[in-house]
Structure formats: C-alpha cells, structure tokens
RODO-2510 file (C-alpha; in nm, 4 decimals, decimal comma):
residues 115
     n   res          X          Y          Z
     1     x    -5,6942     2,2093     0,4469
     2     x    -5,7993     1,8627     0,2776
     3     x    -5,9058     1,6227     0,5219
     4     x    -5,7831     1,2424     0,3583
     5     x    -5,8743     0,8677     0,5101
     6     x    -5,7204     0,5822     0,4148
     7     x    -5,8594     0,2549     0,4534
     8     x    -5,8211    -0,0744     0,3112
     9     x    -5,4582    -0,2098     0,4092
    10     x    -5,3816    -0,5085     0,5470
    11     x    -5,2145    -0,8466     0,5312
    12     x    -5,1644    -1,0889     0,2565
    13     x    -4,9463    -1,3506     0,0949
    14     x    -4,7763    -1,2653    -0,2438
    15     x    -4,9488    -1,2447    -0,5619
    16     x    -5,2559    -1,1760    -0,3574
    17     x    -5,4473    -0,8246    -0,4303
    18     x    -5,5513    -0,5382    -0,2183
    19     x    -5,7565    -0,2036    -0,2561
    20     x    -5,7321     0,1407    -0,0744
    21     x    -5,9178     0,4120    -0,0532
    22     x    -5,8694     0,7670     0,0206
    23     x    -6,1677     0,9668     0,1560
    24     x    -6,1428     1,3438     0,0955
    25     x    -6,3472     1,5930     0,2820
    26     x    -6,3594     1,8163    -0,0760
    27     x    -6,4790     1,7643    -0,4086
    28     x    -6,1711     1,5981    -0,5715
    29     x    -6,1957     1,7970    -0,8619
    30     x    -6,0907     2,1164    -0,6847
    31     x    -5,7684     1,8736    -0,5863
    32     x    -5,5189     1,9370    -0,8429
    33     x    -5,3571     1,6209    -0,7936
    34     x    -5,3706     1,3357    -0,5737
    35     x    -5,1726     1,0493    -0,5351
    36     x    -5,0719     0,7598    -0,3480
    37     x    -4,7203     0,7173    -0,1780
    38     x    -4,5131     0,5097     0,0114
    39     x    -4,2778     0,4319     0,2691
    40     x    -4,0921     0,1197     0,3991
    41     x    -3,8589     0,0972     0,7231
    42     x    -3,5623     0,2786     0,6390
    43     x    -3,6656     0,4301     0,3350
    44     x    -3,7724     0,7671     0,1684
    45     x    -4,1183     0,8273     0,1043
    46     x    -4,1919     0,7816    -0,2818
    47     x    -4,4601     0,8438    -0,4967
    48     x    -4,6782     0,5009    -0,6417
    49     x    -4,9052     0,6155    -0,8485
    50     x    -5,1544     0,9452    -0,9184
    51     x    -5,4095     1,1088    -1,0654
    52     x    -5,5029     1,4942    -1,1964
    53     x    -5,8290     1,6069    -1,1543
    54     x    -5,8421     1,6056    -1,5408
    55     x    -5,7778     1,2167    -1,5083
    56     x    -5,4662     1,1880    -1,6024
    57     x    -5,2867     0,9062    -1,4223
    58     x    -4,8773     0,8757    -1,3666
    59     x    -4,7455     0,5296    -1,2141
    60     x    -4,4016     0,4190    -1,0828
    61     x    -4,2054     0,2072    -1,3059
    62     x    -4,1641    -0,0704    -1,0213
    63     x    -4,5706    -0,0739    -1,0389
    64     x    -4,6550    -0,0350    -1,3413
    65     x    -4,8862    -0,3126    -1,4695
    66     x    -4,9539    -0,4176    -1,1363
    67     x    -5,1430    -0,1318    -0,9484
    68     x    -5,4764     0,0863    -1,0738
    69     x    -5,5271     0,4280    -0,9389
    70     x    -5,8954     0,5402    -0,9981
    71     x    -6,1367     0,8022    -0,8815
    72     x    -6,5023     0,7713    -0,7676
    73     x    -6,5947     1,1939    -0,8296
    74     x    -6,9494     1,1193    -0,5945
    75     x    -6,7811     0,9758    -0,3569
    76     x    -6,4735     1,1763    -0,3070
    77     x    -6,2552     0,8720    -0,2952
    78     x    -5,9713     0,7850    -0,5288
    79     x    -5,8353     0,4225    -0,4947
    80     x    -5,5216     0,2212    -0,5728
    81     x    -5,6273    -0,1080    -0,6713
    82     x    -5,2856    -0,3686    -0,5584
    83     x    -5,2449    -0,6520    -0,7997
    84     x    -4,9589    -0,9048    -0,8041
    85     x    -4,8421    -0,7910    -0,4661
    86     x    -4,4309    -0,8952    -0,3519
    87     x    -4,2861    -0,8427    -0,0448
    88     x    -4,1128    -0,5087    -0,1752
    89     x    -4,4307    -0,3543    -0,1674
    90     x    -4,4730    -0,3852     0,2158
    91     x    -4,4934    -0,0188     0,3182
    92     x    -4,7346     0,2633     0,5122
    93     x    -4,9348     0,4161     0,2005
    94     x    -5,0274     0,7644     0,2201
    95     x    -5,2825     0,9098     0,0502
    96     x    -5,2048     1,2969    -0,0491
    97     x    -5,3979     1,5755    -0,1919
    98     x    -5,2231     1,8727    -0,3974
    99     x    -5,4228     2,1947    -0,4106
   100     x    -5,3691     2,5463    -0,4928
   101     x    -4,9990     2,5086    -0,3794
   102     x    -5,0638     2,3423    -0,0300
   103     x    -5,0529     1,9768    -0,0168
   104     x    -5,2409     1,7345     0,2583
   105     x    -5,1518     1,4216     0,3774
   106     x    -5,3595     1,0934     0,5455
   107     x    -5,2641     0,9224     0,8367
   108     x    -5,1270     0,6152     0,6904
   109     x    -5,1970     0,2436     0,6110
   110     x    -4,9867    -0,0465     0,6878
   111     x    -4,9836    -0,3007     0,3591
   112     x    -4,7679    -0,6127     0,4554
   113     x    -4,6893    -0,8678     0,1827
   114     x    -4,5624    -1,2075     0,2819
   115     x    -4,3459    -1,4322     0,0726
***
C-alpha cells in the first residue's frame, strides 16, 4: 500500500495561486499513475489533473490552462501548481496513487477560493 500526504491547501481570494504536494512513501516511478482529484459539498469526486510515470500528463477541461501537475522523482512528490483560482474550484483535493491494479488515496486538503 502507497502511503500519500498532501499539503499545501489553504485560503485565498480569486485569481490568487496555490501549490500542493503529494508525498509518497514509494518511488513514484513504480506508481503507474497518479493524480490529483476533487470534491466539493454535494458533489462526486472528479479527477483534476495527472500524471504517468512515463510523464505523460492528462488535465480536466474546466482546468486546463490554469493548473500544472509536475513530479519531483527525488523527492517522491508530484504537485499541482493552482493558477487563476475561482470559487468553483473550492474543494478537498486528494492526492491518489495507481499501482499494479490497487489504487491509494491521501487524506485530503481543504482549498477555499473566495470571490
């Protein structure tokens, strides 16, 4: 099992910018894929934006050109870089970790956007 923390979420006004990062307890290039989700009160959880462990990166339309997921390999941290932030992004983010079919998930991180 893939240990994942999350850290980096917080408040701030809109247009304002935020980074998280997601720890792992493995070398992320044993992780097939991980990725960055999210979930807002009342809503499903949905995937924001992730990476392969070949590099190759998939976004959500509604952040597209706004958020940056990238990897530090030493470090075992990937990290969604929050540009441009609106109040529709105001969510928990989870960080998760797909590998060899089983799939880990962090605790959480609140992100609140205020207009």
């Amino acid at each position: 099992q893939v240990q994942l923390v999350e850290s980096g979420g917080g408040l701030v006004q809109a247009g304002g910018s935020l980074r998280l990062s997601c720890a792992a307890s493995v070398n992320i290039l044993s992780i097939n894929v991980m990725g960055w989700y999210r979930q807002a009160p009342g809503k499903e959880r949905e995937l924001v934006a992730s990476i392969t462990n070949g590099g190759l990166k998939n976004y959500a339309d509604s952040v597209k050109g706004r958020f940056t997921i990238s990897r530090d390999i030493a470090k075992n941290t990937v990290y969604l870089q929050m540009n441009s932030l609106k109040p529709e992004d105001t969510a928990v983010y989870f960080c998760n970790a797909r590998r060899m079919g089983s799939g880990s998930w962090g605790q959480g991180t609140q992100v609140t956007v205020s207009s």
